[in-house]
ZAMARGU-4260 file (C-alpha; in steps of 0.2 Angstrom, whole numbers, plus 5000, padded with zeros to 4 digits):
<rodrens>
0) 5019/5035/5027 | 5036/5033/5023 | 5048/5022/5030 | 5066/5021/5031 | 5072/5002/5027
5) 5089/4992/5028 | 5087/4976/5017 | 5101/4962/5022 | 5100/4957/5002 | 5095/4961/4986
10) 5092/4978/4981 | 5102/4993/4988 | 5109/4980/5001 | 5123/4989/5005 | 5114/5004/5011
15) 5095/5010/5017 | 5080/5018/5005 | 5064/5022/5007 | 5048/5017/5005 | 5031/5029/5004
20) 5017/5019/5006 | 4997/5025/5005 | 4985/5016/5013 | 4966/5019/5011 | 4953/5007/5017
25) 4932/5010/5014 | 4919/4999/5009 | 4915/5007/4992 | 4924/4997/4979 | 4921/5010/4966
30) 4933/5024/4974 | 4947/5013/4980 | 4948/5009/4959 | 4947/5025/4952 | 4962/5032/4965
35) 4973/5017/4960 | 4968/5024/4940 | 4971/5040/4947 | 4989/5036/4954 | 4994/5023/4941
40) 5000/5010/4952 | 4998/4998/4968 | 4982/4985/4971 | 4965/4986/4978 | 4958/4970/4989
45) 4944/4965/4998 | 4948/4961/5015 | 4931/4952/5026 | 4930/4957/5044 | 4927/4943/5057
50) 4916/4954/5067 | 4898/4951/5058 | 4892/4968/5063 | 4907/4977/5053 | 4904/4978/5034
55) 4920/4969/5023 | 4933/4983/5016 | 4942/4988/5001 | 4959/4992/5004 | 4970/5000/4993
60) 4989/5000/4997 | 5003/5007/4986 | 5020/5009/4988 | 5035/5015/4978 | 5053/5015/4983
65) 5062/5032/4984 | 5083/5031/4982 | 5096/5021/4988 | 5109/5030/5001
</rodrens>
């Protein structure tokens, strides 16, 4: 996904940038790691359903900003 932002302060305030974000969810731990390895940055998390007959996820979400207009 990549998104098109306009922050009212801070960075690039003055003008919009964007923001590609990856999003992966599955409930083996050991993959969600070696894709952040893989890409060299963003987190892995383990988000529990409420619903007792889902199984709890990993999620893996990264994001890097891309230029400032």
């Amino acid at each position: 996904m990549v998104c098109k932002i306009a922050p009212s302060k801070g960075y690039c305030r003055r003008g919009f940038y964007y923001k590609a974000a990856l999003e992966i969810a599955n409930s083996n731990e050991e993959f969600l790691r070696r894709t952040r390895e893989v890409i060299g940055k963003g987190w892995v998390s383990l988000n529990k359903e409420k619903n007792p007959q889902w199984r709890d996820k990993w999620q893996y979400v990264g994001s890097s900003l891309v230029g400032c207009n």
